[in-house]
C-alpha positions, 0 to 999 in steps of 0.5 A, a space after each residue: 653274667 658276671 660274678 663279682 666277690 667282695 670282702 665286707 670292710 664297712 658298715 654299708 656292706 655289713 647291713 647288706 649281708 644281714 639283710 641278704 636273707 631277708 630279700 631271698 626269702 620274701 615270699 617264702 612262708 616257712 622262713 623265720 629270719 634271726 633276731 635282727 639285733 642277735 645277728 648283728 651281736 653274733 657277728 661283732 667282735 666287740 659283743 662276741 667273745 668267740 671272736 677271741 679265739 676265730 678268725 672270721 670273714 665275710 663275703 658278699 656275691 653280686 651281680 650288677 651291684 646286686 646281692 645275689 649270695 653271701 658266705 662266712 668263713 671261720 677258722 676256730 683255733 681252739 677247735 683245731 687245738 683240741 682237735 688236731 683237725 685243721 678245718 675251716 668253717 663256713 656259715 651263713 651261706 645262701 645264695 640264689 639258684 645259681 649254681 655258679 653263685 654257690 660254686 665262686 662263694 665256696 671256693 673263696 672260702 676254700 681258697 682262704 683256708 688254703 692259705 692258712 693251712 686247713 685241709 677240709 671245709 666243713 660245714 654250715 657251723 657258727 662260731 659256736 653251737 648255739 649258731 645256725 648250723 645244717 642245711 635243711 633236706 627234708 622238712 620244706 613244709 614245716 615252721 622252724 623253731 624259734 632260733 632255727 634254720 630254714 632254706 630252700 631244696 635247691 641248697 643241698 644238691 647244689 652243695 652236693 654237686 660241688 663235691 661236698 659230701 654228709 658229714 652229720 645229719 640232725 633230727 628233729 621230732 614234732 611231739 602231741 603232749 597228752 591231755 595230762 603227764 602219764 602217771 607213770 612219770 609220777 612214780 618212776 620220779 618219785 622211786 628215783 627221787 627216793 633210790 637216788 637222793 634226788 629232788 628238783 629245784 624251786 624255780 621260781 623267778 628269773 632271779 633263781 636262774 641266774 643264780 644256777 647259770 653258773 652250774 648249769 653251764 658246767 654240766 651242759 660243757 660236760 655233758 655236750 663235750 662228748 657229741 660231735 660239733 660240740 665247742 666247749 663254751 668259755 666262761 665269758 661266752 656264758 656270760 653272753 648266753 645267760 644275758 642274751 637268753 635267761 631274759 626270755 626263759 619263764 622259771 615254769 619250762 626249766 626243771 633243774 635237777 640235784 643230787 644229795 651234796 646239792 650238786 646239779 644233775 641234770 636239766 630241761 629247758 623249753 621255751 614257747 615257739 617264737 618262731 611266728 612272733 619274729 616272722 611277722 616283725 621280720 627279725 625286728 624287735 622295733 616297734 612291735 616285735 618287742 611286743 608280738 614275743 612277749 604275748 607268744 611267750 605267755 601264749 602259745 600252742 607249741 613249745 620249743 625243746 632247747 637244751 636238756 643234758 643229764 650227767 653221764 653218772 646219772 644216765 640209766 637212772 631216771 632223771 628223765 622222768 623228773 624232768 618230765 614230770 616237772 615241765 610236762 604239767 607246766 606245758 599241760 596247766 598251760 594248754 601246749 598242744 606240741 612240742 618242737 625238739 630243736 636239732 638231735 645228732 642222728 646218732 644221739 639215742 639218749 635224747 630221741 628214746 625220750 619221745 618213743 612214749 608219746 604220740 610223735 614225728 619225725 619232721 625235719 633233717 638238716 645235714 653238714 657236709 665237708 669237703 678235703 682241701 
């Protein structure tokens, strides 16, 4: 059996690496592929402006001609810049169960992260948060959300047997939303919003979100630029998100929260679970995916968790509770029955203390490993 590696250098090679996924997972029920056409921007210099500061390869493994795995590589200056640590990513891993497979992918990666001078490989990272990242070890009977990441058991042993050790676990929580918001949140929102000099602001169109997207980014920057794996976006890579993602969001699962100078505080984001939606079009948005997530958006039993962040001055008091206040009756006027939190660092209590007063568990465990050079 021969293995052969190849660098992709065209468009055919390209589309095969997209596509590799697709054919690896077939039979599978719990894998959600990407946005076909996400996927292709993620990984295109000319839509990606995090190729601005990445170098960024990718290899293809096959044998007689077929594709049997693939694997980027991704060397961030600007994270080796803040950071001083001179680690290379990889991403986009699979492969099928062959260990050898696996084994000649990583030590491509390896080898080219030598030549430039890193010292561990680490990962599966993207080029940025907002990228699949973890390998999944726990969870293989569960749907992922909508943007996240399914694989196969094999894959965390196999890495592990290659000498790559944890680097960080993510946890992810599956929440039963009660038949109404606790009365509690009511008046804990109301005591905050009156102690504080707090309120939330009127969401009320598509329109009102971009108008904030600006701010909001700030303070997630602010906020996530403490917890580990976290790449300060850029000004130019907000433009990107706010076009990519505000499209989809409805004004009714945000809730946006302002002090008395009118300076935001704190902020939730839900979105319904489009996760079966984009794995009956299999990642494709033509001719009717494009449909079958406009009708998930409007109707769903399950909501996904994307991004809450509250200012670290503002911690211990209760923005919370208005949050909650404000997306919770929207979920509940909308007949959700659960939500899906995407992945939480295992050491970021603040978030997972969130779900302690609802019926909720623990379903899912994706971890990073890393290996010295």
């Amino acid at each position: 059996m021969e293995i052969t590696i190849r660098e992709v250098s065209n468009q055919s090679e390209f589309k095969k690496f997209i596509a590799f996924p697709g054919k690896l997972y077939k039979q599978n029920n719990y894998y959600v592929p990407p946005l076909i056409s996400t996927e292709n921007k993620t990984l295109s210099p000319r839509h990606n402006s995090d190729f601005n500061h990445c170098d960024v390869k990718l290899w293809l493994a096959s044998i007689n001609n077929e594709v049997v795995g693939r694997v980027a590589g991704i060397i961030d200056h600007r994270y080796i810049e803040k950071t001083g640590k001179k680690y290379v990513r990889f991403g986009w891993f699979d492969f099928i169960d062959q260990q050898e497979i696996a084994s000649v992918l990583l030590k491509t990666v390896e080898n080219w992260a030598v030549e430039h001078g890193m010292t561990a490989i680490h990962g599966p990272y993207g080029l940025s948060q907002f990228d699949p990242s973890g390998i999944l070890i726990e969870g293989f009977n569960e749907l992922p959300t909508s943007f996240g990441k399914y694989n196969y058991p094999y894959y965390a042993p196999t890495i592990e047997s290659l000498g790559y050790h944890k680097e960080t676990d993510w946890l992810e929580f599956r929440v039963t939303v009660p038949e109404k918001v606790p009365e509690k949140y009511f008046k804990i929102a109301e005591i905050v919003e009156n102690r504080y000099n707090l309120s939330s602001v009127p969401i009320k169109s598509k329109k009102d979100l971009h108008q904030y997207a600006a701010e909001l980014f700030t303070l997630l920057n602010k906020v996530y630029g403490e917890l580990y794996s976290h790449f300060e976006l850029t000004p130019q890579k907000i433009k990107e998100l706010q076009k990519e993602f505000i499209p989809m969001l409805n004004p009714e699962f945000v809730s946006m929260v302002v002090n008395a100078d009118g300076k935001m505080v704190g902020f939730g984001i839900c979105l319904p679970s489009l996760a079966k939606a984009i794995q009956k079009s299999k990642g494709r948005l033509f001719p009717f995916g494009f449909i079958r997530i406009l009708y998930a958006l409007k109707y769903n039993d399950t909501i996904d968790t994307l991004l809450i962040a509250i200012d670290s001055n503002y911690k211990e008091k209760g923005v919370n509770a208005l949050i909650f206040r404000d997306i919770g009756q929207s979920i509940i006027n909308h007949k959700i029955k659960f939500v899906e939190t995407t992945r939480e660092l295992e050491g970021n209590r603040d978030v997972q203390n969130l779900w302690n007063k609802f019926e909720y568990r623990q379903h899912k465990k994706a971890r990073c490993y890393i290996k010295e050079l």
